[in-house]
PDB file of N, CA, C and O in Angstrom:
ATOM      1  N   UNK A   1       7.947 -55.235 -86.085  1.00  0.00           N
ATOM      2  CA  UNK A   1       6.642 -55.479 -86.647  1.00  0.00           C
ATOM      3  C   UNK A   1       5.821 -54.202 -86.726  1.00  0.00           C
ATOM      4  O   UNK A   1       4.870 -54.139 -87.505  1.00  0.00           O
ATOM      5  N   UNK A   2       6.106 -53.335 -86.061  1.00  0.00           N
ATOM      6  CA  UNK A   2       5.096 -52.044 -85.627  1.00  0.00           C
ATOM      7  C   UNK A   2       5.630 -51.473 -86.782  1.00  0.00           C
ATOM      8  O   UNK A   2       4.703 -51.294 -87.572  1.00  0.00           O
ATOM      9  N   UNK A   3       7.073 -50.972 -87.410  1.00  0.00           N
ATOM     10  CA  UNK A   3       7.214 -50.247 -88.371  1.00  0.00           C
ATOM     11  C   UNK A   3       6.538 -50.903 -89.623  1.00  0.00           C
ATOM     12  O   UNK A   3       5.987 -50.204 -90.473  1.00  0.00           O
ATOM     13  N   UNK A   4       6.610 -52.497 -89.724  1.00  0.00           N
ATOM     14  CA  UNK A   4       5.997 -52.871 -90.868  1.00  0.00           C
ATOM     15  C   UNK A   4       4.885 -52.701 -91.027  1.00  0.00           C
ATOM     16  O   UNK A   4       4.786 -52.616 -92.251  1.00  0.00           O
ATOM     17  N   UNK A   5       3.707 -52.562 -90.513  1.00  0.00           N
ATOM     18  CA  UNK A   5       2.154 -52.222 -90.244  1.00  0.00           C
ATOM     19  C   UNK A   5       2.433 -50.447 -90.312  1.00  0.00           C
ATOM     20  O   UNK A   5       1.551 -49.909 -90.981  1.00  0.00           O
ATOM     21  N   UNK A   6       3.189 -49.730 -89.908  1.00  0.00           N
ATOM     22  CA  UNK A   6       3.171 -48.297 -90.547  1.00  0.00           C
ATOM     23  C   UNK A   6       3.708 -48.453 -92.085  1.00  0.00           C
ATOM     24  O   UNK A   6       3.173 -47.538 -92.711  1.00  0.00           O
ATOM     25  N   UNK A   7       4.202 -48.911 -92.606  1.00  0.00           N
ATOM     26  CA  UNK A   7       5.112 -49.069 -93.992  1.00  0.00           C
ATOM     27  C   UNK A   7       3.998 -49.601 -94.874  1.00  0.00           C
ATOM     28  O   UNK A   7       4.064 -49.432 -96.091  1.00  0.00           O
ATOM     29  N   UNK A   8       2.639 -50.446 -94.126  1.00  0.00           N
ATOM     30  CA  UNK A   8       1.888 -51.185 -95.134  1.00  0.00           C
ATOM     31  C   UNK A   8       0.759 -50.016 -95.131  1.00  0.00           C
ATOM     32  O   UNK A   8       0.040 -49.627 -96.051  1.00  0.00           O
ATOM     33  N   UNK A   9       0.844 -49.629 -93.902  1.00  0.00           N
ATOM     34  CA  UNK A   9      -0.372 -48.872 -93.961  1.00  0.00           C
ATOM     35  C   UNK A   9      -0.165 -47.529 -94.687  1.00  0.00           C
ATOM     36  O   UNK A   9      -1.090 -46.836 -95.112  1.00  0.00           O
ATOM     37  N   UNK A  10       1.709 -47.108 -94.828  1.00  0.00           N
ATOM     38  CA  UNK A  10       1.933 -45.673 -95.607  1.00  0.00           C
ATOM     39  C   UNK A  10       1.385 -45.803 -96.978  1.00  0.00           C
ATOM     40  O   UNK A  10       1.093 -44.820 -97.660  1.00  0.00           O
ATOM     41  N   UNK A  11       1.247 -47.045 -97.377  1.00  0.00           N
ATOM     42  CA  UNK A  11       1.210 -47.314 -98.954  1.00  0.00           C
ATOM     43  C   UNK A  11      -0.098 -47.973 -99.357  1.00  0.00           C
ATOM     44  O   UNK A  11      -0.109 -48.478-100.479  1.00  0.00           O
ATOM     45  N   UNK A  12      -1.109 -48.044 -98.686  1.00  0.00           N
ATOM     46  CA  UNK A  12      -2.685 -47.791 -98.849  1.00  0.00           C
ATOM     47  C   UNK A  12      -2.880 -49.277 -98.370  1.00  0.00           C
ATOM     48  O   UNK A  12      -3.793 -49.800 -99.009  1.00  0.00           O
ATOM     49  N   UNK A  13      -2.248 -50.213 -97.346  1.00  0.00           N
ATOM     50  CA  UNK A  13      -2.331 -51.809 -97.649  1.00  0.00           C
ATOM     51  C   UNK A  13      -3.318 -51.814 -95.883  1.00  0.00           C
ATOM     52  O   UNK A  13      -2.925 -52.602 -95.023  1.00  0.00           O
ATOM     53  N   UNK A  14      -4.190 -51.141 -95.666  1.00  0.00           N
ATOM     54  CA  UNK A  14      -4.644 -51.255 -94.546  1.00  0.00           C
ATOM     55  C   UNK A  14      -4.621 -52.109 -94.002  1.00  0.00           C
ATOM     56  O   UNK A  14      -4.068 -52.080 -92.903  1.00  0.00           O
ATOM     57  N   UNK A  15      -5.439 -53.784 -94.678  1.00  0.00           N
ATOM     58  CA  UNK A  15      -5.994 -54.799 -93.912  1.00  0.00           C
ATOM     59  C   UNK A  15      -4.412 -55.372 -93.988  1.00  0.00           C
ATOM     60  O   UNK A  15      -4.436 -56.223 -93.099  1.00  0.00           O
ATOM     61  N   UNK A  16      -3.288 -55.384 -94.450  1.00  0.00           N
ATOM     62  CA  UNK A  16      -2.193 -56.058 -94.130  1.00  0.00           C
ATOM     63  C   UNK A  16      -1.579 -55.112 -92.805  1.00  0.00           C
ATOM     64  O   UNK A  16      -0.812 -55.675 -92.023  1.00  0.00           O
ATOM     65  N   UNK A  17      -1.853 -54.018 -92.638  1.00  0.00           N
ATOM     66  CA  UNK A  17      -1.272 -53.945 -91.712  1.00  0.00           C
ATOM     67  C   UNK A  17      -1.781 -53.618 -90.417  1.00  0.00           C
ATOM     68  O   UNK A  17      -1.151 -53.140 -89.473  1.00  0.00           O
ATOM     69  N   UNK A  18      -3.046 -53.941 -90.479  1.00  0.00           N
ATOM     70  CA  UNK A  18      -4.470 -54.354 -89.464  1.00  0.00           C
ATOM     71  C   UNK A  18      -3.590 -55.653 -88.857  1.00  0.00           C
ATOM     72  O   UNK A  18      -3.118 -55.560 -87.724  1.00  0.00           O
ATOM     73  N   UNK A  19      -3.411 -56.748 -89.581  1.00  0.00           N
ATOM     74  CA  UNK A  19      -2.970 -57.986 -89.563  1.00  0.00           C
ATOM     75  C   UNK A  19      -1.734 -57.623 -87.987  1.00  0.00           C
ATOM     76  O   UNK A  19      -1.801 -58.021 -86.824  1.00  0.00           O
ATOM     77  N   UNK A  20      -0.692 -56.695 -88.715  1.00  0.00           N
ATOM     78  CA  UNK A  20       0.256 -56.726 -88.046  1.00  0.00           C
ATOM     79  C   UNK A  20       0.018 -55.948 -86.376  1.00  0.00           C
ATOM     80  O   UNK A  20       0.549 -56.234 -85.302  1.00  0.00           O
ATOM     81  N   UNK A  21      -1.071 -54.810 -86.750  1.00  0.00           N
ATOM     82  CA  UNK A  21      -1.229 -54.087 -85.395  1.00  0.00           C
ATOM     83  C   UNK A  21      -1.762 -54.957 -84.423  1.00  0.00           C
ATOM     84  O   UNK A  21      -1.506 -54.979 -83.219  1.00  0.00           O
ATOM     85  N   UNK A  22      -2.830 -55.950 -85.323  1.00  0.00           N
ATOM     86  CA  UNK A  22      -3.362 -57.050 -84.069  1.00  0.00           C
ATOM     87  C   UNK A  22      -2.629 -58.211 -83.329  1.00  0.00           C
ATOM     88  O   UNK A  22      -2.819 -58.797 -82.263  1.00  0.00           O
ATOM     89  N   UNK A  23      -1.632 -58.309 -84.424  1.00  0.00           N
ATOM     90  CA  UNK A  23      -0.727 -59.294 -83.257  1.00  0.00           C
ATOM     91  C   UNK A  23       0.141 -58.479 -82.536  1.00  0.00           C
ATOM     92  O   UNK A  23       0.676 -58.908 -81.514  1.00  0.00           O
ATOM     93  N   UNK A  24       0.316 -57.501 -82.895  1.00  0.00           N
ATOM     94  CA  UNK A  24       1.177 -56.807 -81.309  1.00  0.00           C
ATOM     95  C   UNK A  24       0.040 -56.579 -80.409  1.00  0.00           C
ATOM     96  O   UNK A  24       0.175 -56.964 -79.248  1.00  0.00           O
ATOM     97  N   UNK A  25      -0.901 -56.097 -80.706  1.00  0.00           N
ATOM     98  CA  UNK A  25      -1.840 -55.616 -79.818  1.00  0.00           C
ATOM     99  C   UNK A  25      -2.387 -56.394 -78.329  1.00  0.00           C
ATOM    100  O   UNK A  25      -2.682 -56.101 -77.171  1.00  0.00           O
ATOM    101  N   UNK A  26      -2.281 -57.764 -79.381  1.00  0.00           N
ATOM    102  CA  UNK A  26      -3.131 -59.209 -78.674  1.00  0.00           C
ATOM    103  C   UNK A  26      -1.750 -59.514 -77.646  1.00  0.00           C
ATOM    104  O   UNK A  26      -1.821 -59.996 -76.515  1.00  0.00           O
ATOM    105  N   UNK A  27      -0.762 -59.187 -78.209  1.00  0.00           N
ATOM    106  CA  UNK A  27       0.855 -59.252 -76.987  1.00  0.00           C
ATOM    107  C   UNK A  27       0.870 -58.331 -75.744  1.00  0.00           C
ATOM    108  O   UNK A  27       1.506 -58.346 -74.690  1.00  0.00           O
ATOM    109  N   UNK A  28      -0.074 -57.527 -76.274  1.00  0.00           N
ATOM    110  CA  UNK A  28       0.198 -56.017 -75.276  1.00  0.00           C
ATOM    111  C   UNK A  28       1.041 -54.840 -75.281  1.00  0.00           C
ATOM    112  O   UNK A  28       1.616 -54.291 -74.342  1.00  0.00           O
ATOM    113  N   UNK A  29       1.008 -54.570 -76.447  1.00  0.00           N
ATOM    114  CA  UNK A  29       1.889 -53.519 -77.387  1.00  0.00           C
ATOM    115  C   UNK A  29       0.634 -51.966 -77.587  1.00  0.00           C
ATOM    116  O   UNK A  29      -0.076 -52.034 -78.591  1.00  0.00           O
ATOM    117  N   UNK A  30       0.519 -51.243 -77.057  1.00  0.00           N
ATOM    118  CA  UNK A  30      -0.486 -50.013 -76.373  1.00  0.00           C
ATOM    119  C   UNK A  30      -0.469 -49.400 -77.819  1.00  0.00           C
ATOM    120  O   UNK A  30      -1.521 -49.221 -78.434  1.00  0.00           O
ATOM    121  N   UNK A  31       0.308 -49.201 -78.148  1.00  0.00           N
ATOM    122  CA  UNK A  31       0.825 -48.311 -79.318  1.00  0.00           C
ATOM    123  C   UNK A  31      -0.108 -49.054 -80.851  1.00  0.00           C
ATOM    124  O   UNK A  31      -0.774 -48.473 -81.708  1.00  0.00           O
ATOM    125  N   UNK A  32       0.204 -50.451 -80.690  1.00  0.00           N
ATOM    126  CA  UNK A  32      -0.461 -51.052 -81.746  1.00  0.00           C
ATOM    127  C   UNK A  32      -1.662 -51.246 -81.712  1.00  0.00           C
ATOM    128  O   UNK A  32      -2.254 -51.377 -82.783  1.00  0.00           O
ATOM    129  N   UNK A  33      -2.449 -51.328 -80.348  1.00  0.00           N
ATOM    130  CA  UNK A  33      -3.695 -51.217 -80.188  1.00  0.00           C
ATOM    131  C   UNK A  33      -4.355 -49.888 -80.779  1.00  0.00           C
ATOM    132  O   UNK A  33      -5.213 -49.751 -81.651  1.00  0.00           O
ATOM    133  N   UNK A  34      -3.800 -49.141 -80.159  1.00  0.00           N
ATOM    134  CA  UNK A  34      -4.384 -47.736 -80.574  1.00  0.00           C
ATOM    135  C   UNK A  34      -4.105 -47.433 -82.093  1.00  0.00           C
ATOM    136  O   UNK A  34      -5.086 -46.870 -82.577  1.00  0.00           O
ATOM    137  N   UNK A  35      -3.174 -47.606 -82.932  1.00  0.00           N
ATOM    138  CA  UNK A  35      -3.337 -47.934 -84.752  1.00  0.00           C
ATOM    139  C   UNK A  35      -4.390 -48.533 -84.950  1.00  0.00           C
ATOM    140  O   UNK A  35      -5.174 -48.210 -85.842  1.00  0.00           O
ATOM    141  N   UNK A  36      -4.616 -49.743 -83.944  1.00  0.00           N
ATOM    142  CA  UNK A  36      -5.552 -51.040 -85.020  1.00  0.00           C
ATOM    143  C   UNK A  36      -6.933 -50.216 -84.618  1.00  0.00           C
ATOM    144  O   UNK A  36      -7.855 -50.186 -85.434  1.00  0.00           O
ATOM    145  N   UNK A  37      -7.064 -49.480 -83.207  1.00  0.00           N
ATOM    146  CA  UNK A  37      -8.530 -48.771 -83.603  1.00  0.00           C
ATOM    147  C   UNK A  37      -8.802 -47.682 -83.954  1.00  0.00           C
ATOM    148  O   UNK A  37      -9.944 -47.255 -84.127  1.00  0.00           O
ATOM    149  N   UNK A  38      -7.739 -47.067 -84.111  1.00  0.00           N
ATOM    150  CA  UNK A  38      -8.024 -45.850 -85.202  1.00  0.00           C
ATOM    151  C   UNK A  38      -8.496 -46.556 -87.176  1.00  0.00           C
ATOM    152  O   UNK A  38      -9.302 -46.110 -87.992  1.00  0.00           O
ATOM    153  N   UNK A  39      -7.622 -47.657 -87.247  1.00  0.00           N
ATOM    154  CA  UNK A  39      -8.011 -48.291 -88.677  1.00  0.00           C
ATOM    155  C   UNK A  39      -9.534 -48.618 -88.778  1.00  0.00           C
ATOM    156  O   UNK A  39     -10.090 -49.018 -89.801  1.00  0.00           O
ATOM    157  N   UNK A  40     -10.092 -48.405 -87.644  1.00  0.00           N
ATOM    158  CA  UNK A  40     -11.355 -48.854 -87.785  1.00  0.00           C
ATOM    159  C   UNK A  40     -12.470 -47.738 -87.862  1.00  0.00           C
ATOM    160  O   UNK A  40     -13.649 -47.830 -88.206  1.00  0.00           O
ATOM    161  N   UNK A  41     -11.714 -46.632 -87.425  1.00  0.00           N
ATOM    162  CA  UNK A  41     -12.741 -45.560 -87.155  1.00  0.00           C
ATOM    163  C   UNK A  41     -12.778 -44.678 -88.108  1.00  0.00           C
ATOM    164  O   UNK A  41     -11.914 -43.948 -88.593  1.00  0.00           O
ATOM    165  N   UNK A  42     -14.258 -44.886 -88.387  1.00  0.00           N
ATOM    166  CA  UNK A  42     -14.864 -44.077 -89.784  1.00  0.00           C
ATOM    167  C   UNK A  42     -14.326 -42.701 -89.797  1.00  0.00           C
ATOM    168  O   UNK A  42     -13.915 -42.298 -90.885  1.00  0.00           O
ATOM    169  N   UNK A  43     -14.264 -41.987 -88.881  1.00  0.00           N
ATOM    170  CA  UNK A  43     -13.818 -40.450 -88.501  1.00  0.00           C
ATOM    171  C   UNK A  43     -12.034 -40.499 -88.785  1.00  0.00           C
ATOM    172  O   UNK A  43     -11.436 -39.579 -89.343  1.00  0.00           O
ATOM    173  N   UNK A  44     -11.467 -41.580 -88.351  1.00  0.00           N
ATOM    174  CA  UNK A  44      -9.991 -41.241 -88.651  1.00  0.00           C
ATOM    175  C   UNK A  44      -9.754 -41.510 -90.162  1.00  0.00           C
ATOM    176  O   UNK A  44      -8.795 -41.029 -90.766  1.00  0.00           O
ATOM    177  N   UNK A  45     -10.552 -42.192 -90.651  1.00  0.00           N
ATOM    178  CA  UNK A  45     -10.265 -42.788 -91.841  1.00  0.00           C
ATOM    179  C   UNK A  45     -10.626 -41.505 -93.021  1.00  0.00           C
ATOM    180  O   UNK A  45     -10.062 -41.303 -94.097  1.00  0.00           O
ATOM    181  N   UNK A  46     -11.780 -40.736 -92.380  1.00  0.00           N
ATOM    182  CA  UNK A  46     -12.078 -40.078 -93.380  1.00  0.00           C
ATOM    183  C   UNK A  46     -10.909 -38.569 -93.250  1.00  0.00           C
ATOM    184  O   UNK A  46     -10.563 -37.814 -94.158  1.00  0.00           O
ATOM    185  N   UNK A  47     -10.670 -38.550 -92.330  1.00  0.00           N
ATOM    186  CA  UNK A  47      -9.688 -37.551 -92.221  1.00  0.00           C
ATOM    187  C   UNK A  47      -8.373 -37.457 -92.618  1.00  0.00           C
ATOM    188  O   UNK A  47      -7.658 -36.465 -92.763  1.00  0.00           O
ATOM    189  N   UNK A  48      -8.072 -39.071 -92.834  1.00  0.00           N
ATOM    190  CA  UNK A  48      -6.623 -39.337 -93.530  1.00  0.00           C
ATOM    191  C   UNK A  48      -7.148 -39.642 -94.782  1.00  0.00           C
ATOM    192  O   UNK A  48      -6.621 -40.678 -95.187  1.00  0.00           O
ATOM    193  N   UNK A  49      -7.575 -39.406 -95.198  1.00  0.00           N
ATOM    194  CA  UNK A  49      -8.027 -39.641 -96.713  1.00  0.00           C
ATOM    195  C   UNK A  49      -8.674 -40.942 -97.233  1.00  0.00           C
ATOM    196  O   UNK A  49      -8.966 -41.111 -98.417  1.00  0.00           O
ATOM    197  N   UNK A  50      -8.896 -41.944 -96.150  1.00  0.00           N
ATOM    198  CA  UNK A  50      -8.533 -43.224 -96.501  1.00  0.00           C
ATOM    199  C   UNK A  50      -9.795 -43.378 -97.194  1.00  0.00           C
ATOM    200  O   UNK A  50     -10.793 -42.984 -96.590  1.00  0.00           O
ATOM    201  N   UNK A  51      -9.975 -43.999 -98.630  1.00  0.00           N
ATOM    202  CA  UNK A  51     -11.377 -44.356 -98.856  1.00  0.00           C
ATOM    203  C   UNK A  51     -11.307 -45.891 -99.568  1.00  0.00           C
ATOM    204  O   UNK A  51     -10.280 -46.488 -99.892  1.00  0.00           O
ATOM    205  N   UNK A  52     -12.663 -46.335 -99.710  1.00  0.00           N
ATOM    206  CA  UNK A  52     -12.542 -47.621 -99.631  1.00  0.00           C
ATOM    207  C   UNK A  52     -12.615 -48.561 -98.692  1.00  0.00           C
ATOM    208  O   UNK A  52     -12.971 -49.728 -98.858  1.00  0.00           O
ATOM    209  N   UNK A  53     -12.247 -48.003 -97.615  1.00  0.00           N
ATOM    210  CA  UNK A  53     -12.338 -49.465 -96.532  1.00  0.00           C
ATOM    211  C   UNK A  53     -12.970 -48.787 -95.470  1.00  0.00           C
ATOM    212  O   UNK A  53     -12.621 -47.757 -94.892  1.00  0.00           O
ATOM    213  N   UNK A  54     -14.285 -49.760 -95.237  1.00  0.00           N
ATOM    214  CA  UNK A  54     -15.273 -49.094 -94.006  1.00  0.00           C
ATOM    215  C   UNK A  54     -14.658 -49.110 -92.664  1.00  0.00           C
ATOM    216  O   UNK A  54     -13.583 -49.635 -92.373  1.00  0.00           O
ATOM    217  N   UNK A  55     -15.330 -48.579 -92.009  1.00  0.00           N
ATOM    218  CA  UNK A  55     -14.831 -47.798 -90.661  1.00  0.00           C
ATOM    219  C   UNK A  55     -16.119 -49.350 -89.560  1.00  0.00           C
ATOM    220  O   UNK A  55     -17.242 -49.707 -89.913  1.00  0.00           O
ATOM    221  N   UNK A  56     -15.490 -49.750 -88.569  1.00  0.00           N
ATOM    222  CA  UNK A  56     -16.053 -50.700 -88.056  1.00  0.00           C
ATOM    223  C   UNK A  56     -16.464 -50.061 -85.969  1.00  0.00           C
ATOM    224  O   UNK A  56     -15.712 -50.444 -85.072  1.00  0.00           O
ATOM    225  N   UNK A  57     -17.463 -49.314 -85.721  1.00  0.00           N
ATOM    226  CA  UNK A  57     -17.663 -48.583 -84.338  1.00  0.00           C
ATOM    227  C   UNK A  57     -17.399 -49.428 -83.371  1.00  0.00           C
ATOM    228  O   UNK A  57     -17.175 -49.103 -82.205  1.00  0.00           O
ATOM    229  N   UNK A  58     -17.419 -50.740 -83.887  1.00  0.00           N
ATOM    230  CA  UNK A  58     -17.567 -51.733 -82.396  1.00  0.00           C
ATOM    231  C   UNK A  58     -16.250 -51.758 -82.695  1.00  0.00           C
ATOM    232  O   UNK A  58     -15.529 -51.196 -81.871  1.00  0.00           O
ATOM    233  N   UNK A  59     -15.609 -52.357 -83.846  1.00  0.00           N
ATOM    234  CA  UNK A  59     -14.298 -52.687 -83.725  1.00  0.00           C
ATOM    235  C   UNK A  59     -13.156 -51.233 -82.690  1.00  0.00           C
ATOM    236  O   UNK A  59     -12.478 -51.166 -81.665  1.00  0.00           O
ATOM    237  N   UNK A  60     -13.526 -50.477 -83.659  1.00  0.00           N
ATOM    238  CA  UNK A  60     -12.644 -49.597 -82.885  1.00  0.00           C
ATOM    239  C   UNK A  60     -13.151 -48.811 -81.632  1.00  0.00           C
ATOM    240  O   UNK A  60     -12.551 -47.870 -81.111  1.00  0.00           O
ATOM    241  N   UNK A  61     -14.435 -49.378 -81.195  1.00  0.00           N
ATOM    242  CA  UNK A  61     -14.330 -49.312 -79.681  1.00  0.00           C
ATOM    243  C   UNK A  61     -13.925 -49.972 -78.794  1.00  0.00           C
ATOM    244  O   UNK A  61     -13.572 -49.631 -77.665  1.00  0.00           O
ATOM    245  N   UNK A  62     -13.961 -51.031 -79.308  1.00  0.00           N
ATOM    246  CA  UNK A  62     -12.969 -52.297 -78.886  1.00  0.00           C
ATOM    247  C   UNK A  62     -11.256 -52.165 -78.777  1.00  0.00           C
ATOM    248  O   UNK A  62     -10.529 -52.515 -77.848  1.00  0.00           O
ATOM    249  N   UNK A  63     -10.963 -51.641 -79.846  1.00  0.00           N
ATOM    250  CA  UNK A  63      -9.261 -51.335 -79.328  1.00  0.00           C
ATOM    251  C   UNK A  63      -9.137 -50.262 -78.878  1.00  0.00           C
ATOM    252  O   UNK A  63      -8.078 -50.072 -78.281  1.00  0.00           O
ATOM    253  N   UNK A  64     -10.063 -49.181 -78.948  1.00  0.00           N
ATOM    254  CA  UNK A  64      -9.668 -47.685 -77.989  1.00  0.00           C
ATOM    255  C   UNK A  64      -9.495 -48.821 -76.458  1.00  0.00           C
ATOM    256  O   UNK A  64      -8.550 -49.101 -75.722  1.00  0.00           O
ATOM    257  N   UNK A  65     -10.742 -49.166 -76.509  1.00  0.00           N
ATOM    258  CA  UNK A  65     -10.669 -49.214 -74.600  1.00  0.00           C
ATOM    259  C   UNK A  65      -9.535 -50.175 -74.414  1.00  0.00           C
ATOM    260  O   UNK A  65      -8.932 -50.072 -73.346  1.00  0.00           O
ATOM    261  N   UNK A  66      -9.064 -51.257 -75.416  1.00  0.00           N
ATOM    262  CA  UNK A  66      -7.831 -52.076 -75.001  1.00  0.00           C
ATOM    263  C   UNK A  66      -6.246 -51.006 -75.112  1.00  0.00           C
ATOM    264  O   UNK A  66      -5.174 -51.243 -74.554  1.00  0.00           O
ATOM    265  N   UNK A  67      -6.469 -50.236 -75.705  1.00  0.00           N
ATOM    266  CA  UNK A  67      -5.603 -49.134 -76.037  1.00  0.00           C
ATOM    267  C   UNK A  67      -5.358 -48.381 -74.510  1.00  0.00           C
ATOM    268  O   UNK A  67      -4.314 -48.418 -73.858  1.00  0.00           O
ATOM    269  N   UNK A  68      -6.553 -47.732 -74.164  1.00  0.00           N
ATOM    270  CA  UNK A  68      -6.439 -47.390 -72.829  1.00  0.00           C
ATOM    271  C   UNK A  68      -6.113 -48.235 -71.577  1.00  0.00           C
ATOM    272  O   UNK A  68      -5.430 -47.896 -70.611  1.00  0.00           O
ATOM    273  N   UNK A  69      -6.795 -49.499 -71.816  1.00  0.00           N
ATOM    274  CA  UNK A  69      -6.091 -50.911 -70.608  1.00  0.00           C
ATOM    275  C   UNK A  69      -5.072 -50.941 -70.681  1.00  0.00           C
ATOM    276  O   UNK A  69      -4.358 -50.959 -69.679  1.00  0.00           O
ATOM    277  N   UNK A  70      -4.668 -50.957 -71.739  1.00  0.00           N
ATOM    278  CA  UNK A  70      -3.209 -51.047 -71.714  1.00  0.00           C
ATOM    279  C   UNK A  70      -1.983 -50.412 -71.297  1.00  0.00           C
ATOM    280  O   UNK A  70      -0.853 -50.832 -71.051  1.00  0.00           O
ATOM    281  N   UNK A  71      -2.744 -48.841 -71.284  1.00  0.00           N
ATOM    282  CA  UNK A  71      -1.691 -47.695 -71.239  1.00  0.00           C
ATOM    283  C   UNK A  71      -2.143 -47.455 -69.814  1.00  0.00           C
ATOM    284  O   UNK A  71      -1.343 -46.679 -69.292  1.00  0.00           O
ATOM    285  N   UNK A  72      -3.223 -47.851 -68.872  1.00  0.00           N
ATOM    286  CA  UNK A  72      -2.954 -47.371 -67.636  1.00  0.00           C
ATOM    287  C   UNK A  72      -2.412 -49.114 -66.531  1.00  0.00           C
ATOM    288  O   UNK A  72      -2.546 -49.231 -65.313  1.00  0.00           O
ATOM    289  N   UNK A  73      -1.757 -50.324 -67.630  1.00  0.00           N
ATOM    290  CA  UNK A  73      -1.136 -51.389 -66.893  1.00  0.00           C
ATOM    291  C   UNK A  73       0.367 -50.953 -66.336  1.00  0.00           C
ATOM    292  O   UNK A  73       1.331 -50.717 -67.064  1.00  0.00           O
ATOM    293  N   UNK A  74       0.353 -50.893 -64.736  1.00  0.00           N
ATOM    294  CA  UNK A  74       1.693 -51.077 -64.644  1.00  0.00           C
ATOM    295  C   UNK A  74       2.885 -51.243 -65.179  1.00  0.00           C
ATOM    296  O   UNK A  74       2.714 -52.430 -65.456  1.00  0.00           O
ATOM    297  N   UNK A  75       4.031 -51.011 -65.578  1.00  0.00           N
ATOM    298  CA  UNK A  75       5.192 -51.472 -66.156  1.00  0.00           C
ATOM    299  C   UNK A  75       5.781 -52.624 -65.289  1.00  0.00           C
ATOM    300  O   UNK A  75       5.984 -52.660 -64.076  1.00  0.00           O
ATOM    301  N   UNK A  76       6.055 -53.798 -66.511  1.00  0.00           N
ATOM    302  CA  UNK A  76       6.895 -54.850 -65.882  1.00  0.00           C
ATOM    303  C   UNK A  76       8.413 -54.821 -65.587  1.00  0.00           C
ATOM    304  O   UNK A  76       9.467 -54.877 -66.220  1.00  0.00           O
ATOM    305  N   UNK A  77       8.117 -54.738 -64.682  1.00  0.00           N
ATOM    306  CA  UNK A  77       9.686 -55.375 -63.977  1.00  0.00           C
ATOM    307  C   UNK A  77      10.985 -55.818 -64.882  1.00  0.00           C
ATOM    308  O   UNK A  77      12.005 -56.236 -64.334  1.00  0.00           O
TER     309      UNK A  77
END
C-alpha cells in the first residue's frame, strides 16, 4: 500500500494517495504518517512543486507528532 500512495502521489494524485498514507498511518505504519504530514504542509508542498492543493497546519501537525509517536514506540515482539 505504501508504494501505491508513492506511485499516486509520483503522478500529481495527492488526495488518492493521502487516502492510502492514512490507512497505514491509522495501523501504525511511522513512515506513512510522516508522508501524510508532509502532504499537508504548505512548506513541503511548495518546495516539491506541488500547486493546487492547500497545505493544512493543523493537519500536518497532527501527523508530524503521530509520526514522531510512532517512531519513538517500542518494537513488537
Amino acid at each position: 500500500m505504501l508504494r501505491r500512495a508513492e506511485e499516486l502521489q509520483a503522478i500529481g494524485d495527492l488526495s488518492g494517495a493521502r487516502l492510502f498514507y492514512e490507512r497505514l498511518a491509522l495501523s501504525g505504519h511511522k513512515q506513512a504518517a510522516l508522508a501524510l504530514a508532509r502532504s499537508y504542509d504548505a512548506a513541503w508542498l511548495r518546495r516539491n512543486g506541488v500547486v493546487g492543493v492547500p497545505g493544512d497546519a493543523q493537519r500536518a501537525a497532527y501527523w508530524y507528532e503521530r509520526a514522531a509517536t510512532l517512531a519513538e514506540a517500542p518494537a513488537k515482539p
